[in-house]
VEXTI-320016 format. One record per residue: x, y, z of N, C-alpha, C in turn; residue in three letters. Coordinates in nm, 3 decimals, padded with zeros to 5 digits, m for minus. Layout:
BEGIN
+---------+---------+---------+---------+---------+---------+---------+---------+---------+------+
:    n_xx :    n_yy :    n_zz :   ca_xx :   ca_yy :   ca_zz :    c_xx :    c_yy :    c_zz : resn :
+---------+---------+---------+---------+---------+---------+---------+---------+---------+------+
:       X :       Y :       Z :       X :       Y :       Z :       X :       Y :       Z :  ala :
...
+---------+---------+---------+---------+---------+---------+---------+---------+---------+------+
//
This chain:
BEGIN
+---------+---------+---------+---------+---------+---------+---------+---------+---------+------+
:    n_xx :    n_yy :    n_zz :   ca_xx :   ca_yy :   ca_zz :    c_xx :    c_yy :    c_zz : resn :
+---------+---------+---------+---------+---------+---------+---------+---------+---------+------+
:  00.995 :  02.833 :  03.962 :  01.038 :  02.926 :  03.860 :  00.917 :  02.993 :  03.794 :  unk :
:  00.787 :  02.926 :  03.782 :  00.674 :  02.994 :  03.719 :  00.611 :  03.040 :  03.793 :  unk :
:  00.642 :  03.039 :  03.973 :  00.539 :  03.108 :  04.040 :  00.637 :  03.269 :  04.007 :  unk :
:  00.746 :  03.242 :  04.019 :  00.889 :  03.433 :  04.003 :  00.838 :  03.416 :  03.908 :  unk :
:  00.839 :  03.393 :  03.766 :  00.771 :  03.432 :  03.666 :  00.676 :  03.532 :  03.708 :  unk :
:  00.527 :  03.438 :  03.731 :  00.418 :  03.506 :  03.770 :  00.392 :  03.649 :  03.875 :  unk :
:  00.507 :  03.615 :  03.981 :  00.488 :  03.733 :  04.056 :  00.577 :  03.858 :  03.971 :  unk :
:  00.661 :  03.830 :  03.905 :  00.741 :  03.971 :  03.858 :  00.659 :  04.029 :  03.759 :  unk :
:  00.572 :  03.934 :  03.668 :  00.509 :  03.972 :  03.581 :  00.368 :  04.076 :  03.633 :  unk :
:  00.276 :  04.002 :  03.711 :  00.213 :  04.086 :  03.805 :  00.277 :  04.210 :  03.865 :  unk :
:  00.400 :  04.198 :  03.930 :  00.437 :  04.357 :  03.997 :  00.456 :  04.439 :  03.831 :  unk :
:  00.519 :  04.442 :  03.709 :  00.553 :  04.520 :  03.635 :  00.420 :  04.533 :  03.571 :  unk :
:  00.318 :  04.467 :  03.532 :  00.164 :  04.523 :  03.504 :  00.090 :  04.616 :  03.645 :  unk :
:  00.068 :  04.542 :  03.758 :  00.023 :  04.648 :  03.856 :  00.105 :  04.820 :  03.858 :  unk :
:  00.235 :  04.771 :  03.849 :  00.317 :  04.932 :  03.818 :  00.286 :  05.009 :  03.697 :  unk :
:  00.234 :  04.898 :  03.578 :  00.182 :  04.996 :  03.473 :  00.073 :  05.031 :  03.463 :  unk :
: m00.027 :  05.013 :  03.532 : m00.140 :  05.023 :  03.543 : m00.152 :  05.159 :  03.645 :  unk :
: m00.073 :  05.143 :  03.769 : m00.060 :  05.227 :  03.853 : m00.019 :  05.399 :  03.808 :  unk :
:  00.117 :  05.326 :  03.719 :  00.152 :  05.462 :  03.635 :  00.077 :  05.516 :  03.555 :  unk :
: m00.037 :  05.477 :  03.462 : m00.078 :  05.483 :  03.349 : m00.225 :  05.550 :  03.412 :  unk :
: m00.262 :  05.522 :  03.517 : m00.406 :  05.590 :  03.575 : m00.371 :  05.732 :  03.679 :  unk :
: m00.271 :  05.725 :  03.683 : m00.211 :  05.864 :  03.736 : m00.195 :  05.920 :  03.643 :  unk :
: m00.145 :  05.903 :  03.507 : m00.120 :  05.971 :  03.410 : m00.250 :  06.030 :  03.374 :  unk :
: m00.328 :  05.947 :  03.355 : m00.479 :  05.985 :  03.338 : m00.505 :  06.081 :  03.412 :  unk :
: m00.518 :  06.109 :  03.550 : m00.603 :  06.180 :  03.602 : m00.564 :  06.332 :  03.575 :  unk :
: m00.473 :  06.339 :  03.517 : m00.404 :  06.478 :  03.558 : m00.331 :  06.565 :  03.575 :  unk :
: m00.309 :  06.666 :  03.657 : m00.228 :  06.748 :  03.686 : m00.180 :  06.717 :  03.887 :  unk :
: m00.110 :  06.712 :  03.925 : m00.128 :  06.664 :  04.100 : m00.158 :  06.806 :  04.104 :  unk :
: m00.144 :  06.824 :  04.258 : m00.201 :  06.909 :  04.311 : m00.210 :  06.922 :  04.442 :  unk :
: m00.271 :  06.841 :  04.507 : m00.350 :  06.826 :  04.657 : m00.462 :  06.872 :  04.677 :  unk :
: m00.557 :  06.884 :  04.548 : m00.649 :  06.969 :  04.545 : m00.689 :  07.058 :  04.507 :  unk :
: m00.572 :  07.167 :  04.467 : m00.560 :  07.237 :  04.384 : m00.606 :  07.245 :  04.255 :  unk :
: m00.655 :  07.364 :  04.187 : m00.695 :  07.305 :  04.039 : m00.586 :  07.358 :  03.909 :  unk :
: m00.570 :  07.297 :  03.838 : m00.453 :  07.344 :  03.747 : m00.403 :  07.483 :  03.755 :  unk :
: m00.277 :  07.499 :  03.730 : m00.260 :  07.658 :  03.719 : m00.221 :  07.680 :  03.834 :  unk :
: m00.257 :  07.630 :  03.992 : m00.235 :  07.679 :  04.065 : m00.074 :  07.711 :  04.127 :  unk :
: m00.058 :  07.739 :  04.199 :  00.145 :  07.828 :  04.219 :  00.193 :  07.695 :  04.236 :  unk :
:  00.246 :  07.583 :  04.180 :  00.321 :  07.509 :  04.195 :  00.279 :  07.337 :  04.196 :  unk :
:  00.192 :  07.374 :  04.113 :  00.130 :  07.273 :  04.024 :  00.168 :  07.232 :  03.898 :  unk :
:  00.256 :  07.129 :  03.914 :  00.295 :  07.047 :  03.775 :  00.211 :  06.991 :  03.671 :  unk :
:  00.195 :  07.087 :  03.562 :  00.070 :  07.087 :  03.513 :  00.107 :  07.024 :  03.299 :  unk :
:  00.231 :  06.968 :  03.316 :  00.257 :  06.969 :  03.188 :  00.212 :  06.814 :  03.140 :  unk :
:  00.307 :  06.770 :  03.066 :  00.288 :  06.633 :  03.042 :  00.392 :  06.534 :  03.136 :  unk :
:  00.335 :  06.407 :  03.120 :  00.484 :  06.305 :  03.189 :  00.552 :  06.338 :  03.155 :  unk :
:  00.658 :  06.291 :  03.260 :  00.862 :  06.352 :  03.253 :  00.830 :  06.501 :  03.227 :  unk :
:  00.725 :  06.604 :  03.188 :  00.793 :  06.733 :  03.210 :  00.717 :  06.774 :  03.341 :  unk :
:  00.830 :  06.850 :  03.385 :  00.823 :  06.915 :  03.490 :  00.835 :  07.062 :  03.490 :  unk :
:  00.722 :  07.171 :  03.505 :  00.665 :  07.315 :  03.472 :  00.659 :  07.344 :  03.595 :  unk :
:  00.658 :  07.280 :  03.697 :  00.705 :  07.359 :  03.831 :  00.800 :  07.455 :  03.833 :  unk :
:  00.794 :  07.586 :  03.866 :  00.951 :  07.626 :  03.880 :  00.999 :  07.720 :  03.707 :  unk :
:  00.904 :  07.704 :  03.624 :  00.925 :  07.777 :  03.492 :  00.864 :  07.883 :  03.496 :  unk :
:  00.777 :  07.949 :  03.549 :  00.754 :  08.108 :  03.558 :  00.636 :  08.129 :  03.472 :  unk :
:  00.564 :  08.011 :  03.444 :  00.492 :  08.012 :  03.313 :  00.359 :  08.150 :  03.333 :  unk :
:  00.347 :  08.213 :  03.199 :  00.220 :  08.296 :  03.237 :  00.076 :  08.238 :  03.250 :  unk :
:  00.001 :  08.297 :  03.266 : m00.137 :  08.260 :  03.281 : m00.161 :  08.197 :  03.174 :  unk :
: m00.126 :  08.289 :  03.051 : m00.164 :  08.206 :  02.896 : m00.092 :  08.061 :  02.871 :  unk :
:  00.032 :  08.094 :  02.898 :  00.086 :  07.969 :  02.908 : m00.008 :  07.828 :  02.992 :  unk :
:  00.001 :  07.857 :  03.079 : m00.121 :  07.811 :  03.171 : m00.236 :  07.704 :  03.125 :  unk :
: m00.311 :  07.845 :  03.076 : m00.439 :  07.824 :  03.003 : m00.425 :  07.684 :  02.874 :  unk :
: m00.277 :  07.729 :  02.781 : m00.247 :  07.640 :  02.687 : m00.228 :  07.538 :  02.712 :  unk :
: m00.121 :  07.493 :  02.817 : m00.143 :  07.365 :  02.849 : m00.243 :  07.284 :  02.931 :  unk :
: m00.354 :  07.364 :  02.971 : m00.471 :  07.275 :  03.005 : m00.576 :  07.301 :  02.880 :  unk :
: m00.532 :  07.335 :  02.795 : m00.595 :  07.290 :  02.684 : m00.583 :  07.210 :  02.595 :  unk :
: m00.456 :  07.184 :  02.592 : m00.366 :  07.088 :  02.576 : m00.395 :  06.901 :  02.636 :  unk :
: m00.420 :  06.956 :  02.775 : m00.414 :  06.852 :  02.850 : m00.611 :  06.789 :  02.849 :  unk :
: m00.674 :  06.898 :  02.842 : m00.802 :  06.848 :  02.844 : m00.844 :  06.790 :  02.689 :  unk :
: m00.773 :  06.856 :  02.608 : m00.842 :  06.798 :  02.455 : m00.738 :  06.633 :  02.419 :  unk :
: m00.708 :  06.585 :  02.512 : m00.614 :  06.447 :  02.512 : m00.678 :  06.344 :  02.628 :  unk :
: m00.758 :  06.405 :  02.692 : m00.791 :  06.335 :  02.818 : m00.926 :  06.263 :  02.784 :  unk :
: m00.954 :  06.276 :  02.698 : m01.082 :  06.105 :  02.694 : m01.012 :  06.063 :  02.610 :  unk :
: m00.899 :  06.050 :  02.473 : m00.831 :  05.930 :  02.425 : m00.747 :  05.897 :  02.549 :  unk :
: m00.673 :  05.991 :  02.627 : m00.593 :  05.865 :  02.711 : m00.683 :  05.822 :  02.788 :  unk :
: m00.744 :  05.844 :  02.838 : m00.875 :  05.807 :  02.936 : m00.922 :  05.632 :  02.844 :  unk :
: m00.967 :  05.685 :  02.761 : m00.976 :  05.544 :  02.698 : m00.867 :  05.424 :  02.645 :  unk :
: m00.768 :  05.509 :  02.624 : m00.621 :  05.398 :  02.607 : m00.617 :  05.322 :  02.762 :  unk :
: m00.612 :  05.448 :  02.861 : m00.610 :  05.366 :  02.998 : m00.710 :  05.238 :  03.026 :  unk :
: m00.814 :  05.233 :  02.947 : m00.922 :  05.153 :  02.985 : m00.887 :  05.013 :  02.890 :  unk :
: m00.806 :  05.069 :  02.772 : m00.798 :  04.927 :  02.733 : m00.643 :  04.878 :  02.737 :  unk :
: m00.582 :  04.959 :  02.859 : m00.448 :  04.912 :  02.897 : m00.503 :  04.777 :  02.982 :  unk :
: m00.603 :  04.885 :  03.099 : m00.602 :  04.785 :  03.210 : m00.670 :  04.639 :  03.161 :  unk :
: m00.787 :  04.628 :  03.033 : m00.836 :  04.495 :  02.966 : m00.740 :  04.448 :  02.948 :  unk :
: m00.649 :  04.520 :  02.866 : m00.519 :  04.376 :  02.810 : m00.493 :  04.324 :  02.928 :  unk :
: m00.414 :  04.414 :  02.984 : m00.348 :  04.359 :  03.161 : m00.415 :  04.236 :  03.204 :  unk :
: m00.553 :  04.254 :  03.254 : m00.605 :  04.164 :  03.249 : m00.628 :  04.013 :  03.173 :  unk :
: m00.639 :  04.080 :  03.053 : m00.658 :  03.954 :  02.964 : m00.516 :  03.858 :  02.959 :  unk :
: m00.414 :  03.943 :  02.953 : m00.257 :  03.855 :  02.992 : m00.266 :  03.760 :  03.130 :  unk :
: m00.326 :  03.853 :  03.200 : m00.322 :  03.806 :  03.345 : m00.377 :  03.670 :  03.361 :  unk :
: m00.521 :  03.684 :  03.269 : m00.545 :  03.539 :  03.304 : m00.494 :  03.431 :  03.176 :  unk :
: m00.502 :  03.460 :  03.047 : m00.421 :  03.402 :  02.997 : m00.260 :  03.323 :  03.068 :  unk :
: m00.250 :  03.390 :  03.172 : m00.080 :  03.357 :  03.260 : m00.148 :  03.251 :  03.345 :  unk :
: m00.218 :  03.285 :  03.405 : m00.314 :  03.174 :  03.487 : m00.372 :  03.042 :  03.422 :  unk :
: m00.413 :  03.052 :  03.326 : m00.443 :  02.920 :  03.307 : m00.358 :  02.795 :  03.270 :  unk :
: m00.452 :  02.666 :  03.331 : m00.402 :  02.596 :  03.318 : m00.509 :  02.448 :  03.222 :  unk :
: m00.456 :  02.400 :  03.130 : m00.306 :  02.406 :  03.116 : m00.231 :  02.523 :  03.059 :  unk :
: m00.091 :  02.540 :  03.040 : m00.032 :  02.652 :  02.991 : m00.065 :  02.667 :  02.841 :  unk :
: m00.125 :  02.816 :  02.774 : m00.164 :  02.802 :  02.598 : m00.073 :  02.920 :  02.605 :  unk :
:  00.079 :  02.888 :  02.526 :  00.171 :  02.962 :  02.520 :  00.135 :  03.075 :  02.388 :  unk :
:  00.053 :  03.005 :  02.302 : m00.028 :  03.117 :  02.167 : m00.095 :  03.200 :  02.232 :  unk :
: m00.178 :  03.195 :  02.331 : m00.228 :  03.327 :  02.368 : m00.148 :  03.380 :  02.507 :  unk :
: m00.078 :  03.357 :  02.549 :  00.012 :  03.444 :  02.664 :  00.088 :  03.485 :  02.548 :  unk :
:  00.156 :  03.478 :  02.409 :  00.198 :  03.552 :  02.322 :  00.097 :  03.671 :  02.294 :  unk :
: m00.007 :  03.574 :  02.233 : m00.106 :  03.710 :  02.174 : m00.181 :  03.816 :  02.302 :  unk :
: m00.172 :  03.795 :  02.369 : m00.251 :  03.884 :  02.485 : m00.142 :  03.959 :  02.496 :  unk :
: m00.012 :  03.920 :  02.524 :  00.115 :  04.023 :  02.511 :  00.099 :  04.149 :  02.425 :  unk :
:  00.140 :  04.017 :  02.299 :  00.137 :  04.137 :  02.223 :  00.039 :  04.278 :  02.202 :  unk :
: m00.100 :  04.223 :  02.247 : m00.203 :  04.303 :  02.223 : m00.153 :  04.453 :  02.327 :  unk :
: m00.141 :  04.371 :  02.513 : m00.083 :  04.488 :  02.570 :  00.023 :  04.568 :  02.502 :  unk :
:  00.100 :  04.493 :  02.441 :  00.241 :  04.606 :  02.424 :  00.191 :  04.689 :  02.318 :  unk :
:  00.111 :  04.630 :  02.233 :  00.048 :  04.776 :  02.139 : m00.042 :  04.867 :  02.189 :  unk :
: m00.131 :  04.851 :  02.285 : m00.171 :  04.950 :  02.358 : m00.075 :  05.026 :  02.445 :  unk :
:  00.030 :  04.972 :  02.528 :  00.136 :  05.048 :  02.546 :  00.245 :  05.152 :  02.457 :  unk :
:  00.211 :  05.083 :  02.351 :  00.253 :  05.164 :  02.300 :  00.194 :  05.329 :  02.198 :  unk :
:  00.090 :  05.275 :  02.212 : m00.007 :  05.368 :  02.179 : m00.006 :  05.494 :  02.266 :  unk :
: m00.038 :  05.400 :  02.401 : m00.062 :  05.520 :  02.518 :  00.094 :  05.565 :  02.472 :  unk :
:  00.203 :  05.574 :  02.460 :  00.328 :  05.602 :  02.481 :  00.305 :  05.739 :  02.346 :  unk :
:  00.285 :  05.670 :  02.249 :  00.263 :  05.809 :  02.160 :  00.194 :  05.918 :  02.198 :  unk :
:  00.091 :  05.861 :  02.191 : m00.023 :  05.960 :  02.274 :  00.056 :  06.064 :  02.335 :  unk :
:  00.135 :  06.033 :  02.490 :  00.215 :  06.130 :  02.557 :  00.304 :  06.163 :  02.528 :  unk :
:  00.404 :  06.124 :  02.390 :  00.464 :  06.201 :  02.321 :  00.430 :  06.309 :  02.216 :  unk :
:  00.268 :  06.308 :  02.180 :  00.225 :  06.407 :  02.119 :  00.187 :  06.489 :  02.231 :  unk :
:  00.127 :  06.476 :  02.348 :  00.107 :  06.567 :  02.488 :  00.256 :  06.651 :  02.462 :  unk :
:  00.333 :  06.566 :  02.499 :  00.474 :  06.628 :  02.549 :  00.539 :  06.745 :  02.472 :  unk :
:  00.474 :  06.706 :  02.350 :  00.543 :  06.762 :  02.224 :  00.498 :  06.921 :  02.188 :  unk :
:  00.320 :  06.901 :  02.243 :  00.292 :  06.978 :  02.227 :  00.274 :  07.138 :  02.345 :  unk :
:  00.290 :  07.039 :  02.441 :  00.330 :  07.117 :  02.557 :  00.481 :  07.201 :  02.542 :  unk :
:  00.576 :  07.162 :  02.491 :  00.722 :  07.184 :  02.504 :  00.694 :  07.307 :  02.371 :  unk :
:  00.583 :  07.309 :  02.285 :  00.587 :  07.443 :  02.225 :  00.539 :  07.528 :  02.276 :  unk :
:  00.492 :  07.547 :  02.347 :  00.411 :  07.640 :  02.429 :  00.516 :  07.713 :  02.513 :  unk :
:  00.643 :  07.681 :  02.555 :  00.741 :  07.723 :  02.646 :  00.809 :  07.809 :  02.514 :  unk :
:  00.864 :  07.896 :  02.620 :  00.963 :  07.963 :  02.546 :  01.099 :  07.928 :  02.505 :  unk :
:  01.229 :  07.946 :  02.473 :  01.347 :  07.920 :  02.461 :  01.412 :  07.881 :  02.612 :  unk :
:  01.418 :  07.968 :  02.709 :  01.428 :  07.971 :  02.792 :  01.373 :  07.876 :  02.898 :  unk :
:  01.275 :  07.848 :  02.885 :  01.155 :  07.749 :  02.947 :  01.204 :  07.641 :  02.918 :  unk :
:  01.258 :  07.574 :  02.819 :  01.297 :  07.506 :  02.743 :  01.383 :  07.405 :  02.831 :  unk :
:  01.454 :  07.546 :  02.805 :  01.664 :  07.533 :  02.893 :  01.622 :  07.463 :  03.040 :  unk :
:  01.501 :  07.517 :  03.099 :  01.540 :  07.565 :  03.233 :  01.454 :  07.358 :  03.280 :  unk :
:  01.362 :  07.353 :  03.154 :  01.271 :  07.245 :  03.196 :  01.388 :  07.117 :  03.200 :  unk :
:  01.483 :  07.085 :  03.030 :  01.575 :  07.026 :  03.066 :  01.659 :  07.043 :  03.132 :  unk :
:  01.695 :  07.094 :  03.198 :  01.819 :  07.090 :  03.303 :  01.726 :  07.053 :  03.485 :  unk :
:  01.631 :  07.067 :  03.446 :  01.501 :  07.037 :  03.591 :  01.513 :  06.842 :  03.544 :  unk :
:  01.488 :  06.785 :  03.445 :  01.476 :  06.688 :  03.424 :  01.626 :  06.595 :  03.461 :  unk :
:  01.747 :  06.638 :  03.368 :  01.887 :  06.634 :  03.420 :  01.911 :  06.588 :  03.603 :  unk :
:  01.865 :  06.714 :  03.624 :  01.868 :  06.648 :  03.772 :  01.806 :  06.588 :  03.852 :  unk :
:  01.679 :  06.584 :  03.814 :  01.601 :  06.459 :  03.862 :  01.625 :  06.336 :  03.814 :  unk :
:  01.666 :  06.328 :  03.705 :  01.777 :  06.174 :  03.656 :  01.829 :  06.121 :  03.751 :  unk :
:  01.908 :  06.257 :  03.754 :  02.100 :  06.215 :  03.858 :  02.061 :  06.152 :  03.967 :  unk :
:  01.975 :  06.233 :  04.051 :  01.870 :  06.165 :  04.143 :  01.840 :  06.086 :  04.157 :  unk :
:  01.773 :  06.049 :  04.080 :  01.708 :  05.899 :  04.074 :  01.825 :  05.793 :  04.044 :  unk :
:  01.880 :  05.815 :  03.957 :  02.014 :  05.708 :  03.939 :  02.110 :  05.700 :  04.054 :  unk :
:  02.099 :  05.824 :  04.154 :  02.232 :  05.804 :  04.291 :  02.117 :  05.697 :  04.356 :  unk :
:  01.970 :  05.729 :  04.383 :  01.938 :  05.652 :  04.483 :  01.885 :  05.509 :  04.403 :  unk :
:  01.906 :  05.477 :  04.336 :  01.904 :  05.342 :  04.249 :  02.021 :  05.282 :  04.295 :  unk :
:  02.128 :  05.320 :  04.265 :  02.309 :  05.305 :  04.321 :  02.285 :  05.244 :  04.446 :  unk :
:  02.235 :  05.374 :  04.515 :  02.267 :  05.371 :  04.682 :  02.186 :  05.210 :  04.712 :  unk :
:  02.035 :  05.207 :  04.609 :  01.959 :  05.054 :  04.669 :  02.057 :  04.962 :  04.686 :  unk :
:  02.112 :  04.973 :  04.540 :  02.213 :  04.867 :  04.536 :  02.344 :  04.808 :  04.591 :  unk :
:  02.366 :  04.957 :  04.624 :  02.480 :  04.907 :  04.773 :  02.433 :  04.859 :  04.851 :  unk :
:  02.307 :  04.870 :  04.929 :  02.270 :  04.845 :  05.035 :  02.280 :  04.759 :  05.016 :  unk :
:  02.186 :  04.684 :  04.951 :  02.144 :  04.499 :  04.940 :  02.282 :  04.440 :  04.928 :  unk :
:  02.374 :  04.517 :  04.861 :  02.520 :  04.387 :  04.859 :  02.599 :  04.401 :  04.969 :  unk :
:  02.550 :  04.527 :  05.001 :  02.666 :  04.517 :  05.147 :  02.549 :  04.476 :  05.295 :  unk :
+---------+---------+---------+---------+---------+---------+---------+---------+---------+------+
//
């Protein structure tokens, strides 16, 4: 039971870590540098692909995105310490249940930090759009939900049937 402990706990830190240094780097691309025709260039969960944005627009949200990128840059750095520091706190033995609390807790306040952080990104990105931009970004999000929730479903049929 404490090794499933240990491994679920490990996969949901490696996934946040994973998520959280992608978040960092950027804008994707393939190489591309921001701005370019179909480059998702906003914050997490928004999606500016496909919004028509102008150049200025553009310009704003990588200004946006660059004047945020050494605090998350550095939240990322002391995501991945906590991570760590839980990690081995989980490892030792014997078990010191006071600090697998406190190392917790420490991550979840840096998680949650980083979490503001990209709700002030988000926030401030989503003014930069127009009314329209707006409409067009939630209803882009809407269906990438639905999406994701049919093929969540579909996992789950599989495995029971």
């Amino acid at each position: 039971m404490n090794r499933m402990r240990d491994i679920v706990t490990g996969t949901v830190m490696a996934a946040l870590l994973v998520t959280g240094a992608a978040l960092a780097q950027g804008p994707r691309g393939g190489g591309r540098g921001p701005g370019a025709p179909g480059v998702a260039t906003g914050s997490p969960g928004m999606e500016l692909r496909g919004l028509n944005l102008t150049d200025a627009q553009e310009q704003q949200v990588r200004d946006i995105r660059q004047q945020e990128r050494e605090s998350m840059q550095t939240l990322q750095q002391q995501l991945r310490a906590a991570a760590d520091a839980q990690r081995a706190a989980i490892q030792m033995i014997p078990v010191n249940e006071g600090l697998i609390r406190d190392t917790t807790a420490a991550l979840a306040e840096v998680q949650a930090e980083l979490a503001i952080r990209q709700a002030h990104v988000h926030s401030q990105v989503w003014g930069v759009l127009t009314p329209a931009q707006q409409a067009e970004a939630t209803r882009i999000r809407a269906e990438r939900e639905a999406r994701q929730k049919d093929r969540m479903q579909n996992q789950q049929q599989r495995r029971r049937g």
